[in-house]
C-alpha positions in Angstrom: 26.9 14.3 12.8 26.3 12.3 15.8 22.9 12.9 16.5 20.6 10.4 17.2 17.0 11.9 15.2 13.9 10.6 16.3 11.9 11.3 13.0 15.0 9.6 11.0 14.4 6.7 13.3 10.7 6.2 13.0 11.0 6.7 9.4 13.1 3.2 9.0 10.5 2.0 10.2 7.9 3.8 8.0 9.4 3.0 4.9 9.9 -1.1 5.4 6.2 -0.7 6.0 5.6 1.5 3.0 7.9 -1.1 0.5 5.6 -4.1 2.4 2.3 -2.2 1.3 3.5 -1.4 -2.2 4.5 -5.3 -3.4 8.7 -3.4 -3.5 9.6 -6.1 -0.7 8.7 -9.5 -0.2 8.6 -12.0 2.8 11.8 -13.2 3.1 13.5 -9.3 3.1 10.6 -7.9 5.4 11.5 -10.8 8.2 15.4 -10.0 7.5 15.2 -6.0 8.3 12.1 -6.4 11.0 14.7 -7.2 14.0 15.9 -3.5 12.9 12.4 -2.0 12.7 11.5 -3.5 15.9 14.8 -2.4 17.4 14.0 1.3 16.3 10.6 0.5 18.0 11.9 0.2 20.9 14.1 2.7 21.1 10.9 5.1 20.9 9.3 3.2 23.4 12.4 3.5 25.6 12.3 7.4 25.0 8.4 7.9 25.5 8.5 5.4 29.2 8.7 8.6 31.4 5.6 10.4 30.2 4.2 8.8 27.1 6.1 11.2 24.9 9.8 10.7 23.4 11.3 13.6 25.2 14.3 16.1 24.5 14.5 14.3 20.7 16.3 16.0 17.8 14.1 15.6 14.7 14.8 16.7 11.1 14.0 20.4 11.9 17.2 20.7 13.8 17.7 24.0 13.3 14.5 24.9 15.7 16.8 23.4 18.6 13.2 21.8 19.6 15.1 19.5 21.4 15.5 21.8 24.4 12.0 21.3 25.4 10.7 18.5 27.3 8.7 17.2 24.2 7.5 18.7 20.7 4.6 17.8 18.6 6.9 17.3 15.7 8.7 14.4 17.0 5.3 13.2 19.1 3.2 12.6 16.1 5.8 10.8 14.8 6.0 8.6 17.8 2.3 7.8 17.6 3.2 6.8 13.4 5.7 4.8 14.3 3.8 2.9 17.1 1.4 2.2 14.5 3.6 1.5 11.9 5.5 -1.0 13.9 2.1 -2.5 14.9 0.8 -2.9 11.4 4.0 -4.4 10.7 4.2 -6.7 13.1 0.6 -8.4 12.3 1.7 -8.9 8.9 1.5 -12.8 8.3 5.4 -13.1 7.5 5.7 -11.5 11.3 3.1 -12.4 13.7 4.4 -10.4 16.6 1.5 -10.3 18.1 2.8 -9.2 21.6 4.7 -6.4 20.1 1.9 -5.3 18.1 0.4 -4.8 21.8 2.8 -3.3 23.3 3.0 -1.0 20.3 -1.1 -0.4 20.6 -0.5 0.7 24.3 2.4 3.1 23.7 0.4 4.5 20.6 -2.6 5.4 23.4 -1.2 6.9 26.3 1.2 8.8 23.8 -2.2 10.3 22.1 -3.5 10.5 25.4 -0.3 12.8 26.4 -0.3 14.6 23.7 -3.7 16.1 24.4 -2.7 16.5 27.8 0.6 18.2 27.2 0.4 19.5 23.8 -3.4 20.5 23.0 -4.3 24.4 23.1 -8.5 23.2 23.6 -9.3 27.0 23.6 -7.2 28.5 21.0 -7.2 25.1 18.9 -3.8 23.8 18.0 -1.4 21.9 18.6 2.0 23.7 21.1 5.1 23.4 19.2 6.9 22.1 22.7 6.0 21.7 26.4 6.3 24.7 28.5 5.0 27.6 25.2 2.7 28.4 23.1 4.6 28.5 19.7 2.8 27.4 16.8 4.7 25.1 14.4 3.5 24.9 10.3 4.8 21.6 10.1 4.2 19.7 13.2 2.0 17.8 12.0 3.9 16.3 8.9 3.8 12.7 10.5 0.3 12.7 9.9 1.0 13.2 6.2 2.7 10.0 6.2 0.0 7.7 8.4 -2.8 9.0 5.7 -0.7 8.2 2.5 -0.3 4.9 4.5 -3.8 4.6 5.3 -3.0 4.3 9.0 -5.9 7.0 9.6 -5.8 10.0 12.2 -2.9 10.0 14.6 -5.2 12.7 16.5 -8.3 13.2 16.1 -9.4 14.6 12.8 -11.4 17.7 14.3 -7.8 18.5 15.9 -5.8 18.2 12.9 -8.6 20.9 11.0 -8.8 23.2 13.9 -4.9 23.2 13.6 -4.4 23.6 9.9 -7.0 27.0 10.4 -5.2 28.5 12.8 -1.6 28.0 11.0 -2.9 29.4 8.3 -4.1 32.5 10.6 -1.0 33.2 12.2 2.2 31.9 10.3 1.0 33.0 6.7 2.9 35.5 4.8 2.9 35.8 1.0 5.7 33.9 0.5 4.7 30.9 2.7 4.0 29.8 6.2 6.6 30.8 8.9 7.6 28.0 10.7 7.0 28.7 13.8 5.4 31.4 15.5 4.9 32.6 19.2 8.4 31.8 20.6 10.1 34.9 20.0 8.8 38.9 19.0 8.3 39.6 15.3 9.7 40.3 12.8 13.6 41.0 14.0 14.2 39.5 17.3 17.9 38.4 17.8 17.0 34.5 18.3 13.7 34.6 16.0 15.6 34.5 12.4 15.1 30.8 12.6 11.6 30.8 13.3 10.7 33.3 10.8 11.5 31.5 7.9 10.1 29.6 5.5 10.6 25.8 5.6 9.4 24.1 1.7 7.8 20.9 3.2 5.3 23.1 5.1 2.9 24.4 2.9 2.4 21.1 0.5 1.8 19.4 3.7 -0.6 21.3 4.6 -2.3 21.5 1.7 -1.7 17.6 1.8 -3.4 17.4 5.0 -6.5 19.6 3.9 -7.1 17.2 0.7 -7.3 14.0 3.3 -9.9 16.2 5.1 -12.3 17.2 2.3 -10.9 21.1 1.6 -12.0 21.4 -1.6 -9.0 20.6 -4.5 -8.2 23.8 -5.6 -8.2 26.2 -2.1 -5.9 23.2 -1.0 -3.6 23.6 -4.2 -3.3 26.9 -3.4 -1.5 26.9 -0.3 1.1 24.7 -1.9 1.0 26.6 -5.2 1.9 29.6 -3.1 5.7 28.3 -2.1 6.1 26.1 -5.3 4.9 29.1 -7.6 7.7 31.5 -5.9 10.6 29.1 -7.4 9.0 28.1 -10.6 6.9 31.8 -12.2 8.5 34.6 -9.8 12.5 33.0 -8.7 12.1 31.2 -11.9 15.3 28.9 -10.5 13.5 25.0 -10.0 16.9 24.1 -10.4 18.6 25.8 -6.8 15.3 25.4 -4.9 16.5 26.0 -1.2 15.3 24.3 1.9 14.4 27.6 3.5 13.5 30.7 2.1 13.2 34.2 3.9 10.4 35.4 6.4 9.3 39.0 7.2 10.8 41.6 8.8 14.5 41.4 8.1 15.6 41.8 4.3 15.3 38.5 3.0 11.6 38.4 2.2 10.8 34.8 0.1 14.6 34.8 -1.0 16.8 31.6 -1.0 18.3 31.4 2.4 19.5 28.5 3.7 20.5 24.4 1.6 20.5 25.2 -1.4 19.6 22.2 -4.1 16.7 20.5 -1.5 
């Protein structure tokens, strides 16, 4: 649709290091699409110059409009995976980009180092949706999903990504799921908040993703993901029409299918 999305961006490179890891791509293929990885590497290095972070970047949440703001976590975190990424790709022996591994290591720093400037709530503990509020987004830290299934480690620092999860779980939780994002607008029926209070599918498995990596224990983890996925499959009872984005509070479409069907 002519949009250029940051998180689709990184994720090229994400995946060619995923099919590496996993034995579903061999030498001569991972030195053939590399040029392309790199090229989306530096395209995020390009955007993050200014102030360490990729600014005004539409990511996969589009519908948030997070691209208004200066920078988001969203699309930050997923800078700092796709500086590793790129990093951990270009060491691999087939590779040996040694230089642009650096260059990758010193983007990957003063972008963590920005995001705690520019991002970290240190008193209330969690990450800002966006520069310039204090919104709290259930999913901005899905890149982080990614790096630990990748064994890249903590993006942040893992103390952060706990202190997070707790409060997300404070403010956005409803019984049908986590709202996606609180703090930008009044509850429940403000004319601009229908978007943020909703219920986005990814959130609460990742999440309760996240929690696993940390040492939550198994089953109060599961439960946070049971909560969304148990809606469709004992109480909708429709796992075929599973929607992107169910309803929030507040404004008559309490946990029912809203928006993309099929997801």
């Amino acid at each position: 649709c002519g949009r250029v999305m940051g998180d689709v961006s990184s994720m090229f490179i994400v995946y060619l290091l995923e099919l590496w890891q996993w034995g579903a791509v061999d030498a001569s293929v991972l030195s053939e699409l590399w040029p392309a990885a790199r090229r989306a590497a530096e395209w995020q290095l390009a955007r993050a110059n200014a102030s360490g972070l990729p600014q005004h970047l539409v990511d996969t949440y589009d519908i948030l409009g997070l691209n208004q703001y200066e920078s988001s976590t969203f699309s930050s975190v997923f800078h700092l995976l796709a500086m590793r990424a790129a990093a951990a790709l270009a060491r691999t022996p087939p590779l040996s980009d040694s230089s642009f591994a650096a260059a990758c290591d010193a983007a990957y720093t003063a972008g963590k180092a920005a995001i705690n400037a520019k991002l970290w709530n240190a008193s209330a503990g969690y990450f800002r949706s966006y520069v310039g509020g204090d919104a709290l987004m259930a999913d901005a830290l899905y890149a982080q999903v990614l790096a630990d299934t990748l064994g890249l480690g903590p993006l942040v620092d893992d103390d952060q990504v706990v202190r997070h999860l707790e409060r997300t779980l404070r403010e956005n939780g409803t019984p049908y799921g986590l709202l996606i994002q609180t703090g930008r607008y009044p509850p429940p029926a403000h004319e601009n908040n229908n978007q943020d209070n909703a219920i986005w599918m990814m959130a609460n498995p990742n999440l309760a993703t996240l929690q696993l990596w940390r040492g939550v224990a198994v089953d109060d983890a599961l439960d946070h993901a049971r909560l969304t996925l148990d809606r469709w499959r004992l109480v909708l009872k429709d796992q075929w029409a599973v929607s992107g984005v169910t309803g929030g509070v507040g404004y008559g479409a309490e946990g029912q299918p809203w928006i993309t069907s099929h997801y």
